[in-house]
C-alpha positions as CSV (number, residue, x, y, z in Angstrom):
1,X,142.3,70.5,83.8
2,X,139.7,69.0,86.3
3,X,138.9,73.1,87.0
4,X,138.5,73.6,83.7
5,X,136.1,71.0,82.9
6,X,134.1,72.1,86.1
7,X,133.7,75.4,85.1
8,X,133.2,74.6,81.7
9,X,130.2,72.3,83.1
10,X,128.8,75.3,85.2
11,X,128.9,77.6,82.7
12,X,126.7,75.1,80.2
13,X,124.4,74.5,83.2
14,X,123.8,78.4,83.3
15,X,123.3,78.6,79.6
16,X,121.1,76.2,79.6
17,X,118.9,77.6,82.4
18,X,119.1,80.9,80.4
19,X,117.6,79.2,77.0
20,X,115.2,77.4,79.1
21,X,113.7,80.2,81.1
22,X,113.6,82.5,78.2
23,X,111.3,79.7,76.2
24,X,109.1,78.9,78.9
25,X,108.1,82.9,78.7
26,X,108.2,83.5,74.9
27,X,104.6,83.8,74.5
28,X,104.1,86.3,77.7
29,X,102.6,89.6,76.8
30,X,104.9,92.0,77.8
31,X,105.0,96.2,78.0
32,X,102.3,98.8,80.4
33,X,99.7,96.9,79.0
34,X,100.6,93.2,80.2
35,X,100.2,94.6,84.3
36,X,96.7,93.2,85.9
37,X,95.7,94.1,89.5
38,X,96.1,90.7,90.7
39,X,100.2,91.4,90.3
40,X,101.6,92.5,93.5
41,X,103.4,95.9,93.5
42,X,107.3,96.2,93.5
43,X,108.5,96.6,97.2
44,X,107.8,99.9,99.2
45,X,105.1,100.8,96.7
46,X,101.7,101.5,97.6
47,X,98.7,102.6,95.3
48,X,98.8,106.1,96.7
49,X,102.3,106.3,95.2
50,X,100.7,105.2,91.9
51,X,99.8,108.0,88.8
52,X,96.6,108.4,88.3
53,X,95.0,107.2,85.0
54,X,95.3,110.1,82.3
55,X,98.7,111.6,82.9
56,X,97.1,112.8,86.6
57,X,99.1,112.4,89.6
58,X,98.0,112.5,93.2
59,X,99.1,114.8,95.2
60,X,99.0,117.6,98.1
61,X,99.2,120.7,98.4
62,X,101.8,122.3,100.7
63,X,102.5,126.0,100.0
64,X,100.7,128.7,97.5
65,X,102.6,131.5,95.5
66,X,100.4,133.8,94.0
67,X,102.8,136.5,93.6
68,X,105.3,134.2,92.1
69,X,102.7,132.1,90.4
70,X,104.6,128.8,92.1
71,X,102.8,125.7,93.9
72,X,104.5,123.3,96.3
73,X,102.9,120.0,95.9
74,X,103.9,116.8,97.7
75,X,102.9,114.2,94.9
76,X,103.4,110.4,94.1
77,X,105.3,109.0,90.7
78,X,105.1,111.7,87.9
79,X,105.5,109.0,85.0
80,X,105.6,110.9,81.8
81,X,108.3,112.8,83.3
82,X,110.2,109.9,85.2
83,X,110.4,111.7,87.9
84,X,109.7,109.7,91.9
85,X,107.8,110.7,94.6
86,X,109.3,113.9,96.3
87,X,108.3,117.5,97.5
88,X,108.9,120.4,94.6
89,X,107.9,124.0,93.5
90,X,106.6,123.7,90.0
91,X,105.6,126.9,88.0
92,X,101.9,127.2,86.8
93,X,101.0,127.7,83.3
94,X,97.6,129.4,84.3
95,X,98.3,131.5,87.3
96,X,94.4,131.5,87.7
97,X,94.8,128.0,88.8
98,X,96.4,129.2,92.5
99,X,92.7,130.4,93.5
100,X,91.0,127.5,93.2
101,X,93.6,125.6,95.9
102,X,95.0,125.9,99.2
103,X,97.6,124.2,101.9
104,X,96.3,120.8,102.9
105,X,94.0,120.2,99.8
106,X,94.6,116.4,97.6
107,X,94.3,116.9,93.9
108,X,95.3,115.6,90.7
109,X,97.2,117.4,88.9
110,X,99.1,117.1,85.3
111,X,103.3,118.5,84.9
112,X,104.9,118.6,81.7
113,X,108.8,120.0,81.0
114,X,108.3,123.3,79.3
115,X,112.2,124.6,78.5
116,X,114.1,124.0,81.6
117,X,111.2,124.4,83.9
118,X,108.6,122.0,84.8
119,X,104.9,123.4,84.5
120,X,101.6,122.6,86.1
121,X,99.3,122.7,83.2
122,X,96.1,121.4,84.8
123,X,94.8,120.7,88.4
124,X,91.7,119.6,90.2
125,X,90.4,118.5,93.5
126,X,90.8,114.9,94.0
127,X,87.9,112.3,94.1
């Protein structure tokens, strides 16, 4: 009975930390919007990894496929397509775009899912 009543006891403790916590931050904004620079990042995150404003995301350039109108870009966070910084050939939906880049050169660029493939729609140098 006595380890009854003790975890009885525990468990109101953490309920009551629960209500308490969740009152003490009813009124905070939350959502994208509610983020100011003065909060830190999450761990191992940096502002290079960050998207740019816009739907752009940093990146560079690593290969060029004119002949199989492809692009190799190395790139940070591609948020509106959940997707984490990695390495990956994306198809181009303006093959045009391959002339105006090289190996080595930063841009922003902008990727959206188009059927099963995901597509470079626009890219330009970066600032």
């Amino acid at each position: 009975m006595k380890n009854f009543r003790s975890l009885f006891l525990v468990s109101a403790m953490f309920a009551a930390a629960g209500s308490a916590y969740s009152a003490g931050h009813a009124g905070a904004p939350m959502g994208a919007g509610s983020v100011t620079k003065d909060m830190p990042m999450t761990m191992g995150e940096s502002k290079k990894d960050m998207p740019m404003a816009g739907g752009m995301t940093e990146g560079e350039i690593r290969k060029v496929d004119v002949e199989g109108k492809k692009i190799t870009i190395k790139h940070a966070e591609i948020k509106n397509l959940d997707m984490p910084p990695m390495s990956m050939v994306f198809q181009v939906k303006d093959p045009a775009m391959l002339d105006k880049v090289k190996a080595g050169d930063k841009v922003r660029f902008k990727a959206e899912k188009d059927g099963s493939a995901i597509v470079v729609t626009e890219i330009q140098p970066a600032k």
